[in-house]
C-alpha positions as CSV (number, residue, x, y, z in Angstrom):
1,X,-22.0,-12.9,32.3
2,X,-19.4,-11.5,34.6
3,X,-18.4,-15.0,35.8
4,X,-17.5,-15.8,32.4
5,X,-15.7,-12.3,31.3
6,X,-13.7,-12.8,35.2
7,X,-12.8,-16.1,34.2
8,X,-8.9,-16.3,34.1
9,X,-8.8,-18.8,31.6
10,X,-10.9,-16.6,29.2
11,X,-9.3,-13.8,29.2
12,X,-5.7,-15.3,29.3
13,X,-7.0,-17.2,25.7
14,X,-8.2,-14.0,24.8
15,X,-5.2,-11.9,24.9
16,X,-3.3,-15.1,23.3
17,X,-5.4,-15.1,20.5
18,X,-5.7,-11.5,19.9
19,X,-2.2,-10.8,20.2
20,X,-1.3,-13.9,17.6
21,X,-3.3,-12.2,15.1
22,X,-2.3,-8.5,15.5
23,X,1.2,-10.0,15.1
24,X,0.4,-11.3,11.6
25,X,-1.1,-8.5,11.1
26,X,1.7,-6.3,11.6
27,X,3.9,-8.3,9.9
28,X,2.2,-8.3,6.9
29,X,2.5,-4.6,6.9
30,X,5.4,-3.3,4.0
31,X,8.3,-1.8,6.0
32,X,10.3,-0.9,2.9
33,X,12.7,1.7,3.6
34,X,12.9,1.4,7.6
35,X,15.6,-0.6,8.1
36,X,16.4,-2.2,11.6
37,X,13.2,0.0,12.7
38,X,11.3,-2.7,11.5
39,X,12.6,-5.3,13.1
40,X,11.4,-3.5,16.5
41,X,8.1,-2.4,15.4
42,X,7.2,-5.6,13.9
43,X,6.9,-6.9,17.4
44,X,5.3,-3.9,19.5
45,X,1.8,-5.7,19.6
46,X,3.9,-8.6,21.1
47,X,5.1,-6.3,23.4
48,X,1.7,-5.0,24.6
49,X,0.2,-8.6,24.9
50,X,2.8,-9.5,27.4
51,X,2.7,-6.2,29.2
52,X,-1.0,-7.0,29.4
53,X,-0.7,-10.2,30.8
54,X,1.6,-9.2,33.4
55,X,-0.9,-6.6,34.3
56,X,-3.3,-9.2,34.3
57,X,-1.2,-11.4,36.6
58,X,-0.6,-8.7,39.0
59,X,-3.9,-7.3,39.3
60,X,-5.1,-11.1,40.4
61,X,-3.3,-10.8,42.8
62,X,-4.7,-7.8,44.3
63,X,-8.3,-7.5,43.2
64,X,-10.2,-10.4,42.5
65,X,-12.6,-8.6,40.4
66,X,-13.0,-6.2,37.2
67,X,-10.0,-7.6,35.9
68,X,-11.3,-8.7,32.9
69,X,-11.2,-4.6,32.2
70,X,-7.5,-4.6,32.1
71,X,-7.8,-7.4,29.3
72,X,-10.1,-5.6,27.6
73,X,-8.2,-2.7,27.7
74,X,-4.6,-4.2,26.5
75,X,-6.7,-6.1,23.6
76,X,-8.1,-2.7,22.1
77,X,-4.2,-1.2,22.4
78,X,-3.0,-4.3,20.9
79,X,-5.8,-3.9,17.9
80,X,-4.8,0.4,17.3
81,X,-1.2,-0.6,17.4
82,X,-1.6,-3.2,14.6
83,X,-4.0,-1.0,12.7
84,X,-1.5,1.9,13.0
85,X,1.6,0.0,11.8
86,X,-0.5,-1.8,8.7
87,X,-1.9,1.8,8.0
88,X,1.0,3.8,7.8
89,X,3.1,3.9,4.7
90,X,6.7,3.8,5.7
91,X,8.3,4.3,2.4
92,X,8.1,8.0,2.5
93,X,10.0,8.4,6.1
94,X,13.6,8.9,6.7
């Protein structure tokens, strides 16, 4: 089981995938009334998934295992962000 959650190519798929659906998630979300604010948080699970791929990247380099735990952890930030945007109701905001 931890061969197969260290493998790179998982968890690079893994972040890919996750990150393509929080995007359509987020920008499903009704951003009426924000203006160029959308624009911006539209793409801050995008944002995360490549911060966690650098991370990923990085921490290969250095330690060769347990690094499926950073995927793991920019995939659950990647899922709150996307929940938090498609939650919140923006029409009531300045």
């Amino acid at each position: 089981m931890i061969k197969l959650l260290n493998n790179p190519k998982n968890n690079i798929i893994a972040i890919i995938i996750v990150e393509i659906i929080t995007l359509s998630i987020s920008f499903t979300a009704n951003y009426s009334g924000t203006g160029i604010a959308s624009i911006i948080l539209k793409w801050v699970p995008a944002f995360i998934g490549i911060t966690t791929l650098l991370l990923y990247f990085i921490s290969r380099l250095f330690i060769k295992r347990y690094n499926w735990i950073i995927s793991l952890l920019g995939i659950v930030f990647m899922c709150i962000a996307a929940y938090n945007l498609y939650i919140t109701d923006y029409s009531q905001t300045l």
